[in-house]
C-alpha positions in Angstrom: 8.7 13.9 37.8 5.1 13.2 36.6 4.3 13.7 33.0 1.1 15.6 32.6 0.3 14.0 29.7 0.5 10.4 30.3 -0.2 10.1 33.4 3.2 7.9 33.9 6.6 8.5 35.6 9.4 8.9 33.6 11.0 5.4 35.3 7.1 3.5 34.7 7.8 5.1 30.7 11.5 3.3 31.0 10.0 0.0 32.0 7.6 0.3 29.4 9.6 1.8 26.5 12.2 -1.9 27.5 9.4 -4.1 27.7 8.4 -3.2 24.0 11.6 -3.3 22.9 11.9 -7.3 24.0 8.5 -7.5 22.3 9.9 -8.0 19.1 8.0 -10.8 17.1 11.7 -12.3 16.0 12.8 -12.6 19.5 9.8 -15.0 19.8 8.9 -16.6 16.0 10.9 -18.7 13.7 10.4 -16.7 10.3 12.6 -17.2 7.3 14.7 -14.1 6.0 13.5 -11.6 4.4 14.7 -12.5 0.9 12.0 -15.2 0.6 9.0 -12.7 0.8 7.5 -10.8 -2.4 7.5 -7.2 -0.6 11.0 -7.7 0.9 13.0 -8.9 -2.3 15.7 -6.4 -3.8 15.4 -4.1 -1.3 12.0 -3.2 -1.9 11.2 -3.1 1.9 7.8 -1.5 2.5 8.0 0.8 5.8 4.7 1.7 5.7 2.5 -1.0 7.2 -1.2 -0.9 6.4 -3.5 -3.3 9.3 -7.1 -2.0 7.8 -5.4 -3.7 4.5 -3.8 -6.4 5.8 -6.9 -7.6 8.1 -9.4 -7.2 5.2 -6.3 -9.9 3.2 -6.6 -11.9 6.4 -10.2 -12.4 6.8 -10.2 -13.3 3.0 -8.1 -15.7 3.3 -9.4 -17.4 6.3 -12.6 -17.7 5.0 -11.4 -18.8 1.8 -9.3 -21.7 3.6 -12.5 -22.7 5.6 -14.3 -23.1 2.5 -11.6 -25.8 1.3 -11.6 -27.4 4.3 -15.6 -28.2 4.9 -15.7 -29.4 1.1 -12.6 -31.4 1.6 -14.6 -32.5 5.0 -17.6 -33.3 3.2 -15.4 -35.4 0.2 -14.1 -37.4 3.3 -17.3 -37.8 5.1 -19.0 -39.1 1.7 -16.2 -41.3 1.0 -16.0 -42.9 4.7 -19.3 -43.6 3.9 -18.9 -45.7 1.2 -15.9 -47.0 2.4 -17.8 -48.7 4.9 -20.6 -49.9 2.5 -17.5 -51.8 0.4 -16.2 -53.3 3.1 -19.4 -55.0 3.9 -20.0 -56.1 0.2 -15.8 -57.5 0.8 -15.0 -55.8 -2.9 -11.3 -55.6 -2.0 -9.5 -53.6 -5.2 -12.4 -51.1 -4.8 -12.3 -51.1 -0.8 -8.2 -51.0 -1.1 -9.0 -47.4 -4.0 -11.4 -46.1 -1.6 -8.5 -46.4 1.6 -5.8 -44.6 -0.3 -8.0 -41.8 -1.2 -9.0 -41.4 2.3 -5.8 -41.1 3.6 -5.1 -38.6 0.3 -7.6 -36.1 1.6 -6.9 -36.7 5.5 -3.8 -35.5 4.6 -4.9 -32.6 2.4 -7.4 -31.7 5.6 -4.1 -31.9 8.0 -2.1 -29.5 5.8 -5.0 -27.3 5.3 -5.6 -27.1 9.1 -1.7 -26.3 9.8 -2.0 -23.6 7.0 -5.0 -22.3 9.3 -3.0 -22.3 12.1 0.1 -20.5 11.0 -2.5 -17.6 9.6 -3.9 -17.2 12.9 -0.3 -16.8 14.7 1.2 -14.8 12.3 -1.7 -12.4 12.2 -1.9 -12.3 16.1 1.4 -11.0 16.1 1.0 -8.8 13.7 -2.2 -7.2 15.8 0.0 -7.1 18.8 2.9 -5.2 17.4 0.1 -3.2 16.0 -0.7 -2.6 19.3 2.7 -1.8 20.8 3.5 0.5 18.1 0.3 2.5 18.7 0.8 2.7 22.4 4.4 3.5 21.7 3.4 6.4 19.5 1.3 7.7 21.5 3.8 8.3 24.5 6.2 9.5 22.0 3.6 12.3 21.1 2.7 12.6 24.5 6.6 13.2 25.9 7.3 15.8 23.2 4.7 17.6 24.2 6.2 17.5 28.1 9.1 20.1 29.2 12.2 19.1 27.6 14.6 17.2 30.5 17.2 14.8 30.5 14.9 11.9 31.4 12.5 12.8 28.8 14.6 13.0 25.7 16.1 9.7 26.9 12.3 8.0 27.0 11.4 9.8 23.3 15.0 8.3 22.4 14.0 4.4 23.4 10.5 5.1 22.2 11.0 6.1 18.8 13.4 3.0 19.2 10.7 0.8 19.5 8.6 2.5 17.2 10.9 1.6 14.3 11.5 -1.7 15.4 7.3 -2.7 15.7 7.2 -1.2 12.2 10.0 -3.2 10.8 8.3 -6.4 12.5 4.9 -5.4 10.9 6.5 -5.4 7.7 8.3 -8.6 8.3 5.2 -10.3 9.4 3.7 -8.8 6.0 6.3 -10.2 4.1 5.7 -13.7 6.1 2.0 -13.7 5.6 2.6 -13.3 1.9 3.9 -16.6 1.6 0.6 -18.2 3.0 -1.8 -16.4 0.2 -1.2 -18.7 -2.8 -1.6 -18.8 -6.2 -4.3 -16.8 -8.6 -4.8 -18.3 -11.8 -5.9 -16.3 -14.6 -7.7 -17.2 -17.4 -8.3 -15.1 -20.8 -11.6 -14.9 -22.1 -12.1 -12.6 -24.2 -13.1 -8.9 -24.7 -17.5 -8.1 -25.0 -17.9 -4.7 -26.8 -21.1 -5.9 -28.9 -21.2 -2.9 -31.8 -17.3 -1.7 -30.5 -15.4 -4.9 -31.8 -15.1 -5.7 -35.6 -13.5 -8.6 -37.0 -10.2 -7.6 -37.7 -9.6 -5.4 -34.8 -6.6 -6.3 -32.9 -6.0 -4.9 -29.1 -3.4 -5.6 -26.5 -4.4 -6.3 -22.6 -1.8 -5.6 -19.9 -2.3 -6.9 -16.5 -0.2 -6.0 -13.9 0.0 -6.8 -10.3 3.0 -4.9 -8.3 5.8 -6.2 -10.4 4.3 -9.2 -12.0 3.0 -8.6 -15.7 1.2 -10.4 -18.0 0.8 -9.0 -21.8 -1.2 -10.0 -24.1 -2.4 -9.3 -27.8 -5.6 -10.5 -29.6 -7.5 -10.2 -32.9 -11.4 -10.4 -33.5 -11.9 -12.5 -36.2 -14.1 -12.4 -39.3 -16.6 -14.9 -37.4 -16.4 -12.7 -34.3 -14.5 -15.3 -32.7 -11.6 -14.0 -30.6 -7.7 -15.4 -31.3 -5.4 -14.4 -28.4 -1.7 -15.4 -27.8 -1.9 -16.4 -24.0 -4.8 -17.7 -22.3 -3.6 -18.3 -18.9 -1.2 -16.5 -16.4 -0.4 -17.6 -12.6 -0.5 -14.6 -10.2 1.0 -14.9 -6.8 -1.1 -12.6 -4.8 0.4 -9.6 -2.6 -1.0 -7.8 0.8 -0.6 -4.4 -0.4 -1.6 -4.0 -4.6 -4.5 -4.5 -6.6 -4.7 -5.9 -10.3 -3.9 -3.1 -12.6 -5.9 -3.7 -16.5 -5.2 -1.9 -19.2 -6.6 -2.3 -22.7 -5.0 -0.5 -25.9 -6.3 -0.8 -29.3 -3.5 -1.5 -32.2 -3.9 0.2 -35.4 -0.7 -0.2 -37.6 2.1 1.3 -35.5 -0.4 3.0 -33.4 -1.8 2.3 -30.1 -5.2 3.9 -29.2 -6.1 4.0 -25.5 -9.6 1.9 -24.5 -9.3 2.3 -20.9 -7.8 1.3 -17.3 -8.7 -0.3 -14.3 -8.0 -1.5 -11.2 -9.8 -4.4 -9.6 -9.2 -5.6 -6.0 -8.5 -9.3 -5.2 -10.4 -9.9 -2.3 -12.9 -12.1 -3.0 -11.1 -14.5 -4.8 -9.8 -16.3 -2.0 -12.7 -18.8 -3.0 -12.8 -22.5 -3.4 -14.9 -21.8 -7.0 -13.2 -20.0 -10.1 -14.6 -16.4 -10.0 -15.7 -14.8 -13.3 -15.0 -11.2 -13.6 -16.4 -8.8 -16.3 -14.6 -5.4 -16.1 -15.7 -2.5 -17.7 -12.9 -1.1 -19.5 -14.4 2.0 -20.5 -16.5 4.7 -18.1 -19.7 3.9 -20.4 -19.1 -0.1 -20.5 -19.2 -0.3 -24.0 -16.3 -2.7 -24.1 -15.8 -5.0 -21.0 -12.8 -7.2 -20.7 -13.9 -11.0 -19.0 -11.3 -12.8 -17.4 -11.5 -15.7 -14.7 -9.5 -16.8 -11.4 -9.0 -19.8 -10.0 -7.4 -19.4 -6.2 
């Protein structure tokens, strides 16, 4: 019987509704467990994939690994160069120095242009389980909206089969893609609040980023230098939260609210250390500067 709907018969749904379910991206890609991803540790699967998100991540990162590898291209171009120049002038301890770092950064260029690679695939898979599930939804909607037979409730069955199983792969490929993102590193300097911060004031800055934290106090001093107890913190970078600041003011055994903030991490998949300036209250009368090195 036709299905009004879709357009497809119920054995052309069957086909279909099989045909995803072999689809599945760990039928066809060696991926480690899921114990070795950030968003999959202790349970903490996220069943809720999020592609806008995870494509704005991707093309990031991509561009961010292009950027290493045409300055690592252009280090190895320059020192070719003079690698050639020292052979002619037959300076061997400074032509033999030149050769090993050479091979150093062809190497560095190989791994970056495997770590390409492995982006690409695991993010084409993700867009075609993307894919599947949405075409898989859609019939879903499309049969429980058809009279109710036999056949039907057997096709929403195997669908909403496969619509679990492209989710779970999403999230796996998530989790995979994770790994691939790096390392932020964090650097503390200092809070800007021009009339706001007297020597002797002490605050406390919180930075979280999904379950990493990083907390840290500081006091101005009388020469309105700034004293804190941590300058640096490594980040590993996830597809699905944004740095979380928070700023509280310590007065004795109290603890006076400045402000909170979230800032995205987007653009810091970037060969050169970014330097932020948030502003920690709505008027921007103190501002909190930090800086990341990807």
């Amino acid at each position: 019987r036709s299905c009004s709907f879709t357009g497809f018969s119920t054995v052309q749904s069957r086909k279909l509704a099989k045909s995803l379910s072999r689809s599945s991206v760990r039928s066809r890609m060696s991926l480690k467990p899921p114990k070795a991803y950030n968003s999959l540790q202790k349970g903490a699967l996220i069943w809720d994939p999020k592609p806008l998100q995870v494509k704005k991540i991707f093309e990031a990162l991509k561009k961010g690994l292009k950027e290493y590898l045409e300055a690592h291209q252009a280090e190895l171009d320059y020192l070719s160069g003079r690698h050639k120049d020292t052979k002619r002038n037959s300076r061997l301890a400074f032509y033999y120095d030149l050769d090993k770092q050479i091979r150093s950064v062809e190497r560095y260029i190989r791994k970056l242009e495997f770590h390409m690679s492995k982006v690409e695939e695991l993010y084409e898979a993700y867009c075609i389980q993307c894919r599947l599930r949405d075409g898989a939804t859609n019939m879903k909607q499309a049969f429980s909206l058809s009279p109710s037979t036999k056949a039907s409730r057997e096709s929403l069955v195997e669908l909403y089969k496969n619509v679990q199983e492209c989710t779970e792969d999403m999230c796996f490929i998530e989790g995979a893609l994770e790994v691939h993102l790096g390392e932020f590193h964090v650097k503390m300097k200092g809070l800007v609040g021009f009339a706001r911060l007297c020597p002797g004031d002490q605050y406390e800055v919180f930075v979280r980023l999904g379950r990493q934290k990083w907390r840290l106090k500081g006091k101005i001093e009388t020469d309105d230098s700034q004293t804190w107890d941590e300058e640096e913190k490594i980040f590993i970078p996830n597809l699905h939260e944004k740095f979380e600041i928070k700023v509280t003011e310590l007065r004795g055994l109290a603890t006076i609210l400045v402000g909170v903030v979230t800032c995205d991490s987007t653009n810091f998949f970037t060969t050169k250390p970014q330097a932020i300036i948030v502003d920690i209250t709505e008027l921007g009368t103190i501002k909190l500067r930090l800086e990341v090195l990807w």
